[in-house]
C-alpha positions as CSV (number, residue, x, y, z in Angstrom):
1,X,102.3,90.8,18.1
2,X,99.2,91.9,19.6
3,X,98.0,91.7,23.3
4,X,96.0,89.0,23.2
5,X,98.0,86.7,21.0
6,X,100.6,86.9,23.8
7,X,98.0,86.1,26.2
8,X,96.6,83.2,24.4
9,X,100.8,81.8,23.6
10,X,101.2,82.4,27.2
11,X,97.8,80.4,28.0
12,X,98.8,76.4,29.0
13,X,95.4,75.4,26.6
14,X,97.2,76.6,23.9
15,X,100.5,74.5,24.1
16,X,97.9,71.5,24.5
17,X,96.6,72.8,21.2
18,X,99.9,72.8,19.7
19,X,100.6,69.7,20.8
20,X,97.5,68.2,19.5
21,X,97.2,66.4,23.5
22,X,94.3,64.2,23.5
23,X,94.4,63.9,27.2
24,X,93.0,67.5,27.1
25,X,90.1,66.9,25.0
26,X,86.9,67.2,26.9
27,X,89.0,70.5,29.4
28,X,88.1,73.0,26.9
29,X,87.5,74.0,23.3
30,X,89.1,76.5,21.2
31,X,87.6,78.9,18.6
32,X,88.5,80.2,15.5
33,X,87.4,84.0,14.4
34,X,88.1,83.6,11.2
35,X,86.5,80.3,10.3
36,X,84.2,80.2,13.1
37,X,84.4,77.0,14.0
38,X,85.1,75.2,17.2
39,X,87.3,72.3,17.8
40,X,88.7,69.7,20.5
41,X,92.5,70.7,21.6
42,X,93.6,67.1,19.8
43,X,91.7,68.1,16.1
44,X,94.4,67.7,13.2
45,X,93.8,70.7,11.3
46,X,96.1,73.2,10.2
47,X,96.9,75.3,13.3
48,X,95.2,78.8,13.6
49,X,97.3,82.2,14.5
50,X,96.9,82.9,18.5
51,X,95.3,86.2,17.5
52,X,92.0,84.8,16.2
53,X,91.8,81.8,18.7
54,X,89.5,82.0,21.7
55,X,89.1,79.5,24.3
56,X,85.8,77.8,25.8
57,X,85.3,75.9,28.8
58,X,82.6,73.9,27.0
59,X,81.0,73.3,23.5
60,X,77.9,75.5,24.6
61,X,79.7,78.2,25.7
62,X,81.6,78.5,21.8
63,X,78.0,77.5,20.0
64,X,76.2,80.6,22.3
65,X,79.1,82.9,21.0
66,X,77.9,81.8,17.6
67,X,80.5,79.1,16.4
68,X,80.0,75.7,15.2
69,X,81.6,72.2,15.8
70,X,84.2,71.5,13.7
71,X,83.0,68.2,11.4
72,X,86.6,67.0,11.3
73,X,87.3,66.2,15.2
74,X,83.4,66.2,16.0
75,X,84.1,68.1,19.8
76,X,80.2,67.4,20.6
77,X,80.5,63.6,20.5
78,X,83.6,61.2,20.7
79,X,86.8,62.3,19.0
80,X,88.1,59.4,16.4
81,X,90.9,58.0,19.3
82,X,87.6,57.7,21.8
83,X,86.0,55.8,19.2
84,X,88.4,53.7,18.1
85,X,89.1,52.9,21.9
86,X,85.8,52.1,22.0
87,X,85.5,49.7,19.1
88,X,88.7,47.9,20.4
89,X,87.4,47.6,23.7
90,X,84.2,45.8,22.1
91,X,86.7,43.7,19.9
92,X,88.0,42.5,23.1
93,X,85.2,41.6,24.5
94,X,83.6,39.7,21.1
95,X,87.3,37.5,21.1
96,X,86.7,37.6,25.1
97,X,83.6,35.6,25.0
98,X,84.1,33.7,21.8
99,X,84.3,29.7,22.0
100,X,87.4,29.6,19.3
101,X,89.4,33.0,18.6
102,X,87.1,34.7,15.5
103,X,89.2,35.6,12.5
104,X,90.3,39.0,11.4
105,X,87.5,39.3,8.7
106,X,84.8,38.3,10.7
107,X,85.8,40.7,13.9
108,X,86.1,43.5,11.3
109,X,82.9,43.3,10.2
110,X,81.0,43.2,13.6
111,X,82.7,46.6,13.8
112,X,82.2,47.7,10.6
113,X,85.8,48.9,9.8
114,X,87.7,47.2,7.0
115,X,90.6,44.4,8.3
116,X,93.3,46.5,7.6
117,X,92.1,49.8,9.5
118,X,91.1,47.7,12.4
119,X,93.9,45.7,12.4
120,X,96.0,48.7,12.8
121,X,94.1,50.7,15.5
122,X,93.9,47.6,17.4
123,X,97.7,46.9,17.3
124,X,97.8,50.8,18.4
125,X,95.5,50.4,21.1
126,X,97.1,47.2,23.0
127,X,99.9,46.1,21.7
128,X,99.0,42.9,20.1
129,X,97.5,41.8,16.8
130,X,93.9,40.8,17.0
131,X,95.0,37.1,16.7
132,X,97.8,37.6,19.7
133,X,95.0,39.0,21.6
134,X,93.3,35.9,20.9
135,X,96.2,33.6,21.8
136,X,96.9,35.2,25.0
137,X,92.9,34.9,25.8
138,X,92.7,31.4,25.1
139,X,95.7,30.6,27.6
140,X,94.2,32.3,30.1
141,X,91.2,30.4,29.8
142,X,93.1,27.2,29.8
143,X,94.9,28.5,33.1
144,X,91.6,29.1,34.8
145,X,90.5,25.8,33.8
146,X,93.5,23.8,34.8
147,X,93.7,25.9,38.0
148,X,89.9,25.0,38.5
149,X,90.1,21.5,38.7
150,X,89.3,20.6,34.9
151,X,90.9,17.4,33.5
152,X,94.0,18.6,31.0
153,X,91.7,17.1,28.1
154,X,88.5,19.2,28.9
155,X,90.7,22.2,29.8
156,X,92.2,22.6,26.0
157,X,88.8,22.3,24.8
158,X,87.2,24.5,26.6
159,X,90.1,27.3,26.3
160,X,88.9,27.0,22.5
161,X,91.6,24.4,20.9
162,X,90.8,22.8,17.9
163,X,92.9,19.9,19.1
164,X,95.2,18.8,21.4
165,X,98.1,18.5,19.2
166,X,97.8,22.1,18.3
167,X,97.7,22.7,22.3
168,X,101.2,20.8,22.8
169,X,103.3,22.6,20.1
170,X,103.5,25.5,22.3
171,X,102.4,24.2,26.1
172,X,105.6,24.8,27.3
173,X,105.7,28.3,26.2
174,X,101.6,28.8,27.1
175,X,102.2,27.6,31.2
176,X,106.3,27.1,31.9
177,X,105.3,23.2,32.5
178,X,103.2,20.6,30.7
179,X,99.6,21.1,31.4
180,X,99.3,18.4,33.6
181,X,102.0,19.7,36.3
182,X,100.5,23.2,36.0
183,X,96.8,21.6,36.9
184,X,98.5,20.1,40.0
185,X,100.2,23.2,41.3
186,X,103.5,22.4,39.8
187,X,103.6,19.0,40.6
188,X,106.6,16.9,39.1
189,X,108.2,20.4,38.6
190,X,111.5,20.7,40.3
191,X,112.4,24.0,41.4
192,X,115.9,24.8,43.1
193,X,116.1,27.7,45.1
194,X,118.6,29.9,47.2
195,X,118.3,32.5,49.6
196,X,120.8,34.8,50.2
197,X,121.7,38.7,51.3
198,X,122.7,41.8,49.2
199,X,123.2,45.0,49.9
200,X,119.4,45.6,49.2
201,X,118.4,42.9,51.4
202,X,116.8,39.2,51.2
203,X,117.7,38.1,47.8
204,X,115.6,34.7,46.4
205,X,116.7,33.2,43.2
206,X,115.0,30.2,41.4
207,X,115.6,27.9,38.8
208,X,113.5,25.5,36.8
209,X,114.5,23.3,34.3
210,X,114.4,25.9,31.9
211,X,116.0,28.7,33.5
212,X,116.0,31.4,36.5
213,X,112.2,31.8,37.4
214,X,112.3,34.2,39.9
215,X,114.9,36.9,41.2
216,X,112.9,38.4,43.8
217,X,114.3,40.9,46.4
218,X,112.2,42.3,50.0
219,X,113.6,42.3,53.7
220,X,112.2,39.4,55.4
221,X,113.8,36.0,53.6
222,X,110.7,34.4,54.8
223,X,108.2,36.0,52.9
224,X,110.1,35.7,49.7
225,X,110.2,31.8,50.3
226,X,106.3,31.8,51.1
227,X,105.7,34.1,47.7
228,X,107.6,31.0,45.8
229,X,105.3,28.6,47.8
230,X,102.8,30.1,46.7
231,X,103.2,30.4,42.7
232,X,104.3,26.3,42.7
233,X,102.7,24.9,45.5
234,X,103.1,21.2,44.5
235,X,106.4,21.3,43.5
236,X,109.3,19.7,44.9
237,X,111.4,23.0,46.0
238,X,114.9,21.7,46.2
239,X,117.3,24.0,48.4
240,X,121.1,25.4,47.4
241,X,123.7,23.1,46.6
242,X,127.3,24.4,46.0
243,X,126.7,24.6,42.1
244,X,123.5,26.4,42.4
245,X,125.4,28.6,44.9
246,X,127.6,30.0,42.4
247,X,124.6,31.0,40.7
248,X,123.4,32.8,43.0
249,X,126.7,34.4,43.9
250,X,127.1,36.0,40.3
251,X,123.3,37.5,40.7
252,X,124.5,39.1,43.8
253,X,127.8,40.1,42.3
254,X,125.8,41.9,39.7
255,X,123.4,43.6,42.4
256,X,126.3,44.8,43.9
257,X,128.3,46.1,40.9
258,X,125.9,46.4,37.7
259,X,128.6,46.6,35.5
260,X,130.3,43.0,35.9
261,X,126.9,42.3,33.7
262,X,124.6,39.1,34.2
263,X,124.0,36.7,31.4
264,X,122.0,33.9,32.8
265,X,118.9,31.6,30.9
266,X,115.8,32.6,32.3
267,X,112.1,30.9,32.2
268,X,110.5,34.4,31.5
269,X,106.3,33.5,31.8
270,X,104.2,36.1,30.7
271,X,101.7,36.7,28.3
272,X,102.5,37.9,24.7
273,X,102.5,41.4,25.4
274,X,104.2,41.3,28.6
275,X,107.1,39.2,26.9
276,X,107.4,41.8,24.6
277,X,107.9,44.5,27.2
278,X,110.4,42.5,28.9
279,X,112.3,41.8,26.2
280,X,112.3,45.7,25.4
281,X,113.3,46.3,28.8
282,X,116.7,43.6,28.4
283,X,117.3,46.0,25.7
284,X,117.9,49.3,27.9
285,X,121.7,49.4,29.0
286,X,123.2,49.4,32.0
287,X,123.4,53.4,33.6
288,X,120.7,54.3,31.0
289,X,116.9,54.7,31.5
290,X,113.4,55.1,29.6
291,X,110.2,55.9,30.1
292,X,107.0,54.0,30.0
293,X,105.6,55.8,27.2
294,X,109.1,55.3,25.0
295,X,108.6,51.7,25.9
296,X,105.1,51.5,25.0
297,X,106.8,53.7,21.8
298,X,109.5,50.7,21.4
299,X,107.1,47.6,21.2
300,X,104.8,49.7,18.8
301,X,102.1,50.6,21.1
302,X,102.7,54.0,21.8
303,X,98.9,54.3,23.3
304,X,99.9,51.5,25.9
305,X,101.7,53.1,28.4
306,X,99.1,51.7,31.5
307,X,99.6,48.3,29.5
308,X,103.9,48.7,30.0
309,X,103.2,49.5,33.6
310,X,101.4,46.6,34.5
311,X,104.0,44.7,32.6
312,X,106.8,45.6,34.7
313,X,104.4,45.7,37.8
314,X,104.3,41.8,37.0
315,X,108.0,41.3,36.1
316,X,109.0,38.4,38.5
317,X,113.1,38.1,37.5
318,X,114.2,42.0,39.1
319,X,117.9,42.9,37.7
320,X,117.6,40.4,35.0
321,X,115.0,42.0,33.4
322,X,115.4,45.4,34.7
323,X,111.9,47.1,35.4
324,X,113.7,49.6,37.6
325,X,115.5,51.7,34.5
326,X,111.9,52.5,33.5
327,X,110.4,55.9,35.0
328,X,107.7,58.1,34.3
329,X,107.7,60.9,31.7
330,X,108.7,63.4,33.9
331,X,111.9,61.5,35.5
332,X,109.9,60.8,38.7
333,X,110.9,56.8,40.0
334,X,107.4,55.8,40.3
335,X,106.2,52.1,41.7
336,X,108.7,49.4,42.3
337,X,107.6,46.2,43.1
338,X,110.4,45.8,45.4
339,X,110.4,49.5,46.8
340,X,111.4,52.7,45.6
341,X,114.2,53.1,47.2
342,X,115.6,49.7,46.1
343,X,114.9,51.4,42.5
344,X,117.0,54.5,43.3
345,X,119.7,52.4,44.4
346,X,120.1,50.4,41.7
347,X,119.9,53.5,39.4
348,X,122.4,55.3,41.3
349,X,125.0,52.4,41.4
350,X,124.6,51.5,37.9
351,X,124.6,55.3,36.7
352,X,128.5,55.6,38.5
353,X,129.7,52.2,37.1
């Protein structure tokens, strides 16, 4: 092996070659003697040998030395992820600002990619079929609209229902409530509740008539009572009674010793994609963890990692659906929504149970 083939192995660009990374595109180029061509560190062709590669810090630099842009990862312009990205990211905003969710055909052309290409690349890109995307667009408009004072009628319109029938099928499963409560703050909802302490601090559980709502944890009992306020603020919050007490005792039993389990029915509210993260996350056993990115991987939409971290950013139900077995790629805890060092607790208990 010659000198400079174990300077370039021993160069950090070249594992990013290697590894095709297409976070490291637009860092450098790399150059090929005996093609002489220069490409993007992501470009799919057949790797080179180290002893005829040669690194840039821009395309200029490799065109002066006399190469030329490969025409299969185009390192000049966009590579084919950017413009993909970028052609999803105008999909979104076409469905976005649409009065009734635009069919697959008629999004695909706009674009100018077939309905099978696009369809895929935009399942890659977020996580949801074009038409899921369009679901969980249209229930946020009808949120907004509820939220903003619209009558329940002009709310479904305008959120881009065909018809109020069609609305009703799945209201429960759009807002947690019919629309009507929802437009009133949770009016006519009845939500028990019970504060308690753990180990870990102020523990709040809730339940509404379709399950535990909210398991949230902090260290001022208070606050967690105003943060429940605050998401129903017209609905008749009901405090513990003895058989909503047990309840509560078996969610602290399983704080306190992960490995007892916790099988409770819980009103999870999220949209499509974040339902689908959450259910992943149910999935990851007790003692064991996962990434974000293996997540992402899980759910199909491995180029969704920022997507999964929102998702468990906005988990409401902690240690029933278990955002804190998730960490980043390189083991480090990361963000907790109730505090790291609630996170490494948990971990550590349920990694000796």
């Amino acid at each position: 092996m010659t000198s400079h083939s174990k300077l370039i192995e021993a160069d950090p660009r070249w594992h990013s070659v290697v590894a095709r990374d297409a976070g490291a595109d637009g860092r450098f180029v790399f150059a090929v003697k005996t093609t002489g061509i220069y490409c993007r560190p992501s470009c799919p062709s057949r790797h080179a040998s180290p002893a005829n590669v040669r690194f840039f810090a821009v395309p200029t630099e490799a065109e002066a030395a006399g190469y030329r842009a490969c025409l299969r990862c185009h390192p000049k312009g966009q590579s084919p992820a950017e413009a993909n990205a970028a052609l999803v990211a105008e999909a979104c905003r076409l469905i976005a600002e649409a009065d009734e969710p635009p069919n697959l055909q008629a999004l695909a052309d706009r674009l100018g990619m077939s309905p099978h290409h696009f369809h895929r690349q935009f399942k890659a890109m977020t996580g949801l079929t074009p038409r899921a995307w369009g679901e969980a667009e249209r229930a946020r408009r009808l949120r907004d609209g509820l939220a903003a004072g619209e009558s329940v009628t002009g709310a479904i319109y305008g959120a881009g229902y065909n018809s109020s029938s069609r609305f009703y099928e799945k209201s429960a499963e759009t807002l947690g409530m019919t629309a009507s409560a929802y437009r009133k703050g949770g009016a006519a909802a009845t939500i028990r509740f019970a504060l308690a302490d753990c180990s870990l601090g102020a523990l709040l559980v809730a339940q509404s008539d379709r399950g535990i709502c909210a398991i949230t944890l902090g260290d001022d009992p208070e606050a967690l009572l105003r943060e429940l306020q605050d998401r129903f603020p017209k609905a008749e919050l009901i405090g513990a009674d003895p058989e909503f007490e047990k309840l509560v005792a078996e969610v602290v039993g399983f704080v306190e010793a992960p490995a007892i389990g916790l099988d409770l029915p819980l009103d999870i509210r999220g949209t499509a994609f974040q339902q689908r993260v959450w259910q992943a996350l149910r999935e990851i056993p007790s003692g064991e963890t996962a990434s974000y990115a293996e997540i992402a991987t899980r759910i199909g939409a491995p180029k969704s990692v920022r997507a999964v971290a929102q998702a468990c950013a906005a988990n409401r139900l902690a240690v029933a659906v278990p955002c804190h077995r998730v960490l980043r790629s390189d083991g480090a805890l990361s963000g907790y929504r109730w505090g790291v060092e609630r996170k490494r607790q948990l971990l550590a208990r349920e990694a000796s149970a």
